[in-house]
C-alpha positions as CSV (number, residue, x, y, z in Angstrom):
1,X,-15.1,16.5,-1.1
2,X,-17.5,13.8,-1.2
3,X,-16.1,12.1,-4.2
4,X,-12.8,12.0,-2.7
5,X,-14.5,10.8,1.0
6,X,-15.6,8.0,-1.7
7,X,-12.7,7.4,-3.4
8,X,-10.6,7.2,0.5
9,X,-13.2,4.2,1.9
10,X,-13.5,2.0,-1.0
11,X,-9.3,1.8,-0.7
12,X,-9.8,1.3,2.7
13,X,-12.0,-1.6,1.8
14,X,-10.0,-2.5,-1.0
15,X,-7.0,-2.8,1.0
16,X,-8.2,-4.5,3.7
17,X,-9.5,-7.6,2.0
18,X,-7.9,-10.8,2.2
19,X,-7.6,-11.7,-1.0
20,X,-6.5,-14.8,-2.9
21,X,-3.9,-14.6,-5.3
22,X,-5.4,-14.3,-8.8
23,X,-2.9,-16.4,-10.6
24,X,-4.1,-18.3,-13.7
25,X,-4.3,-21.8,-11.9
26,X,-6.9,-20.7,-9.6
27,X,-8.9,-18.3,-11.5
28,X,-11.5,-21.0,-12.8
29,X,-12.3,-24.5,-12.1
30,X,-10.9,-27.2,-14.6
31,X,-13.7,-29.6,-15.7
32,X,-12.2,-32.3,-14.5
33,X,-11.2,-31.4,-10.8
34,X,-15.0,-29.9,-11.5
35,X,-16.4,-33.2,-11.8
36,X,-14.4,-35.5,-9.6
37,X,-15.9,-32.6,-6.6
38,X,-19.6,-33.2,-8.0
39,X,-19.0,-36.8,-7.5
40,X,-17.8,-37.4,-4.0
41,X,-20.8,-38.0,-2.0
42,X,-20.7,-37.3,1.7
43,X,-17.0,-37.5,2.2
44,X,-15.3,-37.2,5.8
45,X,-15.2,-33.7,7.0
46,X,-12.6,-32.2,9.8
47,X,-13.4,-28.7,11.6
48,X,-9.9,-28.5,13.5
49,X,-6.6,-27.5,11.8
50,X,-5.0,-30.5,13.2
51,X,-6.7,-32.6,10.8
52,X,-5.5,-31.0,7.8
53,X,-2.0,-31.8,6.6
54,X,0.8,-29.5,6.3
55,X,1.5,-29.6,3.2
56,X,-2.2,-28.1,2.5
57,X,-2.0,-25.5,5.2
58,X,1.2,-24.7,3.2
59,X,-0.2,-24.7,-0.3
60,X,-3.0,-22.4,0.9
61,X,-0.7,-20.0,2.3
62,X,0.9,-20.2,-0.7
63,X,-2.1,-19.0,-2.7
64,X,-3.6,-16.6,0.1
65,X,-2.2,-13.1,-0.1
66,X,-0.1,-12.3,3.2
67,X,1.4,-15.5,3.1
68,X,-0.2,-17.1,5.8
69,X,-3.0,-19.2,6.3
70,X,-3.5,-19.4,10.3
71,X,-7.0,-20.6,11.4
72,X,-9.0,-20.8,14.4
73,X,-10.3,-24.2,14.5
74,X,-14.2,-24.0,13.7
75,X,-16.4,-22.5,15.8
76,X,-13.5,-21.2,17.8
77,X,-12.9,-17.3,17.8
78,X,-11.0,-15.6,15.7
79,X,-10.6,-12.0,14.4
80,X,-14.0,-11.3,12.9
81,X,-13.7,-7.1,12.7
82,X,-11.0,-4.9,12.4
83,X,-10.8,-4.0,16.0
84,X,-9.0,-5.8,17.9
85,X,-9.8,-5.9,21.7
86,X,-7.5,-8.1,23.9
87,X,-5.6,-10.6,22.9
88,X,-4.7,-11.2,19.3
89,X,-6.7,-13.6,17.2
90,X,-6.4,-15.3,13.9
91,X,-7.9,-13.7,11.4
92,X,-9.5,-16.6,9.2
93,X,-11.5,-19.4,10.6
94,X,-11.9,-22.9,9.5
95,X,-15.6,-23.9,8.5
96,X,-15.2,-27.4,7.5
97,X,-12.2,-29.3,5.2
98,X,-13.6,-32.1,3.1
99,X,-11.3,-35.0,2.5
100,X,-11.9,-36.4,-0.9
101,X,-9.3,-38.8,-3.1
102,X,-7.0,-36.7,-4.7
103,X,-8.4,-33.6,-3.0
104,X,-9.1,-31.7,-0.3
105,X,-11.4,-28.3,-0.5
106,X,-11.4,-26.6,2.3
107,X,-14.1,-24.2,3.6
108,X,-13.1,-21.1,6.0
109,X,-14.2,-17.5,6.8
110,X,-11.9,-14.4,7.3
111,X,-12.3,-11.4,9.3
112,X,-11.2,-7.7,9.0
113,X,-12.9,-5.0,7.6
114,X,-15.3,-7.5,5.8
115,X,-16.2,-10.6,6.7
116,X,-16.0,-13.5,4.1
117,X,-16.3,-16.3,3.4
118,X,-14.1,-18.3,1.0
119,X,-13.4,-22.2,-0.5
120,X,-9.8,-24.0,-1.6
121,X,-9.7,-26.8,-3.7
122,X,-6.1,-28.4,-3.1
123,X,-5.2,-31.2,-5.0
124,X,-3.1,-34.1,-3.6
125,X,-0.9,-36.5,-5.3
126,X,-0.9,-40.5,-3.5
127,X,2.2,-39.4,-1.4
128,X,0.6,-35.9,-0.4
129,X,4.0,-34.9,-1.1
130,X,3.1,-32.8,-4.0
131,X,0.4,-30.0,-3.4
132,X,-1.5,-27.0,-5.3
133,X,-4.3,-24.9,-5.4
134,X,-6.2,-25.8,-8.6
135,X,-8.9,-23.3,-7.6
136,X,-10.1,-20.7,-4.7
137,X,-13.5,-18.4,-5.0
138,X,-14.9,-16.2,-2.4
139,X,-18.2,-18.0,-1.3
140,X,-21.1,-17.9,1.0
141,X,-20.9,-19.8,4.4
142,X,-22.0,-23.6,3.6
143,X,-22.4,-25.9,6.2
144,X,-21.9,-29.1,4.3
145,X,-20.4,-31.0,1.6
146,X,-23.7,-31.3,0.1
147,X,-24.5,-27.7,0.4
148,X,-20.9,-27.3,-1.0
149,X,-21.7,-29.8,-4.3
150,X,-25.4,-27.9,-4.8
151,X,-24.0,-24.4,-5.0
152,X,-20.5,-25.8,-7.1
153,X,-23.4,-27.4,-9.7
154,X,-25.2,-24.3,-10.1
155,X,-22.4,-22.2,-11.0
156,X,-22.9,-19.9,-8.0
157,X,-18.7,-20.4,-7.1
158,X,-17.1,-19.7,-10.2
């Protein structure tokens, strides 16, 4: 009886994480989109969803499982727990997005029955007409780029 109480909550759990797709492009960090993100000192960063083209919304909803990538812009509510009391919320929340050339990584949390915390590295071609995830890892909250570059140097993403 307890093993199958187990067994019943860690689907639950298992279920209910927003995960990101764990296609081959995203599962580890090329060396060179690596380095070119250990480089950029201090680039701008934006904390509304405005801010962030819609071709890289797109690409991350691409990438995301559900589909969808709507965020609360940071420090805005949003769905942190799996009750939902009044009106509905979205369930991911945008921490920061770092505008770098050639890339954008953006930094969010989601909600649900766990609440995470998660980075996209979107590349961007000179147009921005042609967009990918090159890489997406759960992560800890970060409150800069800098904090972002430390942890990405240690190896404490991948």
């Amino acid at each position: 009886m307890k093993r199958a109480l187990g067994v019943f909550i860690v689907s639950i759990v298992l279920a209910g994480l927003p995960m990101v797709s764990s296609s081959a492009d995203t599962a580890k960090l090329p060396a060179a989109d690596r380095e070119h993100l250990l480089q950029a000192k201090d680039p701008p960063l934006v904390t509304t969803m405005h801010e962030i083209p819609a071709e890289v919304v797109e690409a991350c909803a691409a990438a995301s499982s559900g589909g969808g990538f709507e965020l609360a812009d940071a420090g805005q509510p949003f769905q942190a727990t799996d009750v939902i009391i009044g009106k509905p919320l979205p369930g991911k929340r945008l921490i920061w997005a770092a505008r770098l050339p050639g890339y954008m990584v953006v930094h969010y949390e989601s909600g649900g029955i766990a609440h995470l915390y998660h980075v996209m590295v979107v590349a961007l071609d000179s147009s921005k007409k042609k967009v990918h995830v090159v890489w997406a890892a759960g992560a800890r909250p970060m409150k800069s780029y800098a904090e972002f570059r430390e942890t990405l140097a240690t190896g404490k993403l991948d």
